[in-house]
N, C-alpha and C positions, 0 to 999 in steps of 0.2 A: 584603662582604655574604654570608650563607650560603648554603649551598646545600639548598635544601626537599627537590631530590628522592628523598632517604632517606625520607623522612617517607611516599610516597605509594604507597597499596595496592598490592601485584600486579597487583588487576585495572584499578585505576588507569591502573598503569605500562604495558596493554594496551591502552589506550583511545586512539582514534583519530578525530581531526574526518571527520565528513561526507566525501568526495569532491564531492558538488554544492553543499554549501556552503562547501567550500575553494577552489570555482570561481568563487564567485559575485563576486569582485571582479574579475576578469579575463572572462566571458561576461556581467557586466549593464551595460559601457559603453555610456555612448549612442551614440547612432545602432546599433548591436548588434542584427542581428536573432536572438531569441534563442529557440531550442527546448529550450531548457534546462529551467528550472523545472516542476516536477512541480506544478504548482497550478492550481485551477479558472478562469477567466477571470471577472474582479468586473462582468463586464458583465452575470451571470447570478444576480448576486445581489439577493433582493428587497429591497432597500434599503426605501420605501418600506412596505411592510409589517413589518418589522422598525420603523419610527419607532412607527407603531401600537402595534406589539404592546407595546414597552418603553411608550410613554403610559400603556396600558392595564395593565401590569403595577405597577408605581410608585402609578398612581392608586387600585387595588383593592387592593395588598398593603402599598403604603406599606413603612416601615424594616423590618420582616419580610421587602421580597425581597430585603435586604443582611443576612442574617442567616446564621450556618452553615446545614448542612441535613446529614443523615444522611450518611456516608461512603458507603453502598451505593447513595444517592440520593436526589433527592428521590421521596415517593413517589409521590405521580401522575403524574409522568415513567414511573416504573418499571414500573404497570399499565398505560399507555401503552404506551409501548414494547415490552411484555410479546404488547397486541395485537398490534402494527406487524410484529414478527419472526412471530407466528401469522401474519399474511396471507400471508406469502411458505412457511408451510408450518415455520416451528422455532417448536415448541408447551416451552413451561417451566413449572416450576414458579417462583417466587417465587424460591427461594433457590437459584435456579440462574441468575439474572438478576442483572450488578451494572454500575453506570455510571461512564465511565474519563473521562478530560478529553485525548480524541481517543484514536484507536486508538494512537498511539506509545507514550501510558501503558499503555494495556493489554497492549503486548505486554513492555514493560518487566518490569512486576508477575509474566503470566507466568512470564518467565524469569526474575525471582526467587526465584519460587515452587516453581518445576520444576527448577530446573538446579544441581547442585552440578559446582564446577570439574572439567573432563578429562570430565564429561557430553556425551553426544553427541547433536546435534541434527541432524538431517538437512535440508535447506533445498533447493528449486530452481535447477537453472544455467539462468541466472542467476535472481539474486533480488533481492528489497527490500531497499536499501542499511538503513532505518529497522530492521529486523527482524535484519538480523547485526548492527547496531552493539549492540544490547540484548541479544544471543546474547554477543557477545563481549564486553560488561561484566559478564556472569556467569562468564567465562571455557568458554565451552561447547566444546568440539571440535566445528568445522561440517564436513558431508562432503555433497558435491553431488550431486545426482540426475539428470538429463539431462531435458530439455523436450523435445517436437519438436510438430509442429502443429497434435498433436491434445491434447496436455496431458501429463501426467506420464507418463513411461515407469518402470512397475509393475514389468519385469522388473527394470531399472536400481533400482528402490525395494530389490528384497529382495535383488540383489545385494550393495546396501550396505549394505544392514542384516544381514546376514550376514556380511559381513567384516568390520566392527565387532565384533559378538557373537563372533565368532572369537579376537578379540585380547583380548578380556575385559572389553570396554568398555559402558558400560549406556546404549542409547539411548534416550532421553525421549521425544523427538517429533520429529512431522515438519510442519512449517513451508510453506503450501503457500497460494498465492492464485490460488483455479481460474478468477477470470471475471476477464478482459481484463486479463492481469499488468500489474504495475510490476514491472519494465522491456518485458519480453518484450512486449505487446499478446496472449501467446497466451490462449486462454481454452480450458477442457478441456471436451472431450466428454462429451455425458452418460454413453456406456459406459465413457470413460475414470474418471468420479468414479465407477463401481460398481466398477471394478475397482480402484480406488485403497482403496475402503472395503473389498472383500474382503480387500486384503491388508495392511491394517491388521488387519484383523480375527483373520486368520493369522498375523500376526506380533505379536500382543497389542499395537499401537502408536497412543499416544495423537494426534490431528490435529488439530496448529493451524490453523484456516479465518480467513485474512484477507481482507474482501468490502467494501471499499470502493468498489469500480468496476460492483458488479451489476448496479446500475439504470441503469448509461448503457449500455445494449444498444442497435444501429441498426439489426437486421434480427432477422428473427423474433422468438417468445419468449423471456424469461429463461429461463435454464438454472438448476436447482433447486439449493440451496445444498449442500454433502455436508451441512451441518447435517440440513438437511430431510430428507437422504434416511438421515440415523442413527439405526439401531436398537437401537444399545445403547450408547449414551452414550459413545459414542469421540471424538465431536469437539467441541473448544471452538472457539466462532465469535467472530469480533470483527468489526464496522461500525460506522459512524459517521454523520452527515448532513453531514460536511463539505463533498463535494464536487457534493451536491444542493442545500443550503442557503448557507454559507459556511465556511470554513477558522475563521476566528475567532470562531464557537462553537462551546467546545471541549468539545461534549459528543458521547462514543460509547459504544459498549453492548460487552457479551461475554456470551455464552448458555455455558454449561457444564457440567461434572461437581458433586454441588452441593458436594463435600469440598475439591474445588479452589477453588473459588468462595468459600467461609470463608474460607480461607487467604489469596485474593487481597485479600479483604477488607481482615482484618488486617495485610496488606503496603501496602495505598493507604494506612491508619490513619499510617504514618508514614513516608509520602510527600508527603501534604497536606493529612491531617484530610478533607478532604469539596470536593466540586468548585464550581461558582459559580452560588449559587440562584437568578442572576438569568439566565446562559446555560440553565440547565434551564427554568426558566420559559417563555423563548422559544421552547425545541424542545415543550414541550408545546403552547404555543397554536398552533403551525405545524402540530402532529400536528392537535391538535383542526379547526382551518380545513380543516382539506385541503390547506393550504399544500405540503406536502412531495410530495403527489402533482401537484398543479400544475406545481409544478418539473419534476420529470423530464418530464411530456409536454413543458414547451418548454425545459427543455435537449437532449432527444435531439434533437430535429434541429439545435437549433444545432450540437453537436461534431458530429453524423453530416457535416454542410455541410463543415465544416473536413477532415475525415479525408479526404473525397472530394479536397479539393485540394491533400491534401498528399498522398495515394497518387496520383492524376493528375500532379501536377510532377515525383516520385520517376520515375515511369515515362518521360516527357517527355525527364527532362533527365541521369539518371545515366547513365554508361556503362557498358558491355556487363561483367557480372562481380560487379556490386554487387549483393545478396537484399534485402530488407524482408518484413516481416511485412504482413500487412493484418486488421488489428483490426475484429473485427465490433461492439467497444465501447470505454470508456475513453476514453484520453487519451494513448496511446501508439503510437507506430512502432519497431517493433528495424529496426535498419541492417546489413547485413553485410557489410564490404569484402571482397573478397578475399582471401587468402590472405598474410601476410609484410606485411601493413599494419597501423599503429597506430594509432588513432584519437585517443591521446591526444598522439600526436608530428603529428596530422594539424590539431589544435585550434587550436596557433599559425597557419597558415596560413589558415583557416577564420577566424577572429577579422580577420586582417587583408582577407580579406574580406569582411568584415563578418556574418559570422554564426557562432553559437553551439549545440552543445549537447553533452551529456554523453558523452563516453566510457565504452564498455562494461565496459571490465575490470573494473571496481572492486564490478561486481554478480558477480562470479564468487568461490566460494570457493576455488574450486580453483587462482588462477591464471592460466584462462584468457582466453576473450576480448577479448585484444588488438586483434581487426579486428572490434570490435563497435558500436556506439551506440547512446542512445535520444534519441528526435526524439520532441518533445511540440507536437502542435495547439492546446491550449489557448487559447496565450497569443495568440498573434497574431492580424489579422483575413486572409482571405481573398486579397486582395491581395501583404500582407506575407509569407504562407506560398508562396507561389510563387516571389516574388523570392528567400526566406532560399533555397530547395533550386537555384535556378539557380547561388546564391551559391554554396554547399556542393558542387554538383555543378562548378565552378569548382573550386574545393581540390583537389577529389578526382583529378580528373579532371588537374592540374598534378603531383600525387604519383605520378601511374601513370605519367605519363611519354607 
C-alpha cells in the first residue's frame, strides 16, 4: 500500500487533533464523573420553544426555508443581529456585519484571511485550545502574553510585540477573550480593556475579541465589550448564541473592519457557499420573542448555583498548595497544582478515581503549564460536582505524597 504522506500540505503536516477531543475516549467512560467538556448543560436548552418555532417556520416558509440563503446571511438575521450587538453598545454598519456557522468558523476564516505562514499572532497564556488549532493551520508563529487576575498584562503585550518587531517578523493580531476565558475563568477589568486598546493603539495592532461567555456574568454588570469601547476600528468581535441558546445552532456573528469583512466573505464563499437557512431562521424568531434574553435571566443562576459548589468543594477538600481561579462568569475553573506536578500524568489516577477533566498544558503556547487544569461546572448537577472534586482532591492529594 502506498504511503499518502507526501502528498499532504506543510500546513497539513502541522496539524494536530484537539487535546480534549483526543481525551474524550478515555474522560467520557461511564460512571466518569466528568469536568471535562467545554459545553453548555442541555438542561438549559429550550427544547420546547425550539419545537414551535421550526412548526412555525416549515409552516410559513415551506421548501424556501431548505433553500440556500446569502453567504454573508440571511438578511433579517443580519438587521437583527445588527440590533442585538447595538444593545450591548457595538454599533455597525451593514457591511461590517457577517454570519459564521459558530464562532470556530469565524475564527478559522479569520486566520485565513489575516495570516501568511511565519505571521505572528500573539494569543493569551493560557488560551482557547479552538483559536491556536486555526492559528496553526495557517501556520502562524503563536507568542504568549501573561494573564494575571485582573486580565491581560499590557506591559507583557508590548514586550512581545517588540521582540517580535525586533527579529523582523510582522505581527497580525492579538487574539484575546476578555470576559470569563476558556480556559482561565479570568475575565479582564475594565481599566485593564482601556489599557489593552491604548496599546493596540500604540502599537498599530489589530484585536481579535472572542465573547462567547459575556452574558453568563453572576455578579454585578457586564463588563463592555473592547468592541463597544473601540474608536477606531481596531477590533474584530466574534459571539455566538451557542452557549445561551444551544451548541447545535450553528449560527454566530463577527462585527469588523469592513475591508476585512469582504475578504472573510469571500473566504466562507469556498468553505461552504452559505450557512443553514433553517438554523438562522430559528435564531431570528428567538431574537424576535425575546427568547434569547429569557435565557440568560434563567441561565445566570443556574451556572452561578454550580460555580458556588464547585468553588465551596475546591475550598473544602484540596490540600494546602493547590490555587483556583474564582470566575465571576462562564463555565470555567483554572486549577493550579503546585509546583513540579503534572496534571496530565495526574489524569491516569484521577480517572481511576473516577473523575475527569482537562489538563492545562496544552492551552499554553509556550510550553508551559504543566501544574495547570480546567474544571468545567457545566455539565454536572450539584451533588455530582462535590463528589467529582472530593474524588479529584483524592488523586491529588495521593500524588503529593
Amino acid at each position: 500500500m502506498p504511503s499518502h504522506e507526501s502528498l499532504l500540505s506543510a500546513a497539513a503536516r502541522e496539524m494536530r487533533f484537539s487535546a480534549i477531543r483526543r481525551m474524550s475516549a478515555l474522560i467520557e467512560r461511564p460512571g466518569i464523573i466528568s469536568f471535562a467538556p467545554g459545553q453548555p448543560s442541555p438542561e438549559t436548552f429550550p427544547v420546547e420553544a425550539f419545537r414551535q418555532i421550526l412548526d412555525e417556520v416549515v409552516e410559513k416558509e415551506g421548501a424556501g426555508a431548505f433553500q440556500y440563503i446569502l453567504t454573508r446571511g440571511l438578511g433579517t438575521l443580519l438587521t437583527a443581529v445588527g440590533e442585538y450587538a447595538a444593545a450591548k453598545g457595538i454599533r455597525s454598519k451593514p457591511a461590517e456585519l457577517l454570519l459564521t456557522e459558530g464562532s470556530q468558523q469565524g475564527l478559522d476564516l479569520v486566520s485565513r484571511v489575516l495570516v501568511d505562514p511565519g505571521d505572528v499572532v500573539l494569543v493569551e497564556l493560557p488560551s482557547y485550545i479552538g483559536a491556536t488549532s486555526a492559528f496553526r493551520a495557517s501556520r502562524a508563529r503563536m507568542t504568549g502574553v501573561r494573564l494575571d487576575e485582573e486580565g491581560l498584562d499590557v506591559d507583557d503585550l508590548r514586550r512581545r510585540h517588540r521582540a517580535e518587531t525586533a527579529e523582523g517578523r510582522r505581527v497580525k493580531f492579538l487574539y484575546v477573550v476578555p470576559s470569563f476565558q476558556n480556559p482561565s475563568g479570568i475575565s479582564h477589568s475594565v481599566a485593564r480593556r482601556r489599557a489593552l486598546l491604548e496599546a493596540a493603539r500604540e502599537l498599530d495592532l489589530l484585536v481579535v475579541e472572542d465573547d462567547p461567555y459575556g452574558d453568563l456574568y453572576f455578579e454585578d454588570d457586564p463588563r463592555p465589550t473592547l468592541k463597544s469601547m473601540d474608536e477606531d476600528s481596531r477590533v474584530l468581535y466574534l459571539s455566538s448564541f451557542s452557549k445561551i441558546l444551544a451548541p447545535g445552532l450553528r449560527t454566530a456573528f463577527l462585527v469588523g473592519p469592513e475591508e476585512i469583512v469582504a475578504k472573510i466573505e469571500i473566504a466562507k464563499q469556498s468553505a461552504n457557499l452559505c450557512g443553514s437557512g433553517v438554523d438562522q431562521r430559528v435564531i431570528l424568531a428567538c431574537l424576535r420573542r425575546g427568547l434569547i434574553e429569557e435565557q440568560k435571566a434563567r441561565i445566570r443562576p443556574y451556572y452561578r448555583g454550580k460555580r458556588d459548589a464547585m468553588l465551596a468543594a475546591l475550598e473544602a477538600e484540596m490540600p494546602r498548595g493547590v490555587r483556583w481561579t474564582r470566575p465571576a462568569g462562564g463555565l470555567f475553573v483554572w486549577v493550579t497544582l503546585p509546583e513540579g506536578m503534572d496534571a496530565e500524568k495526574l489524569l491516569e489516577a484521577a480517572v481511576a478515581e473516577g473523575v475527569a477533566y482537562v489538563a492545562g498544558g496544552s492551552f499554553f503556547v509556550d510550553g508551559t503549564g504543566a501544574n495547570t487544569m480546567r474544571l468545567t461546572f457545566a455539565k454536572e448537577d450539584i451533588p455530582t460536582i462535590q463528589e467529582g472534586v472530593k474524588r479529584l482532591a483524592r488523586a491529588v492529594r495521593a500524588s503529593l505524597g
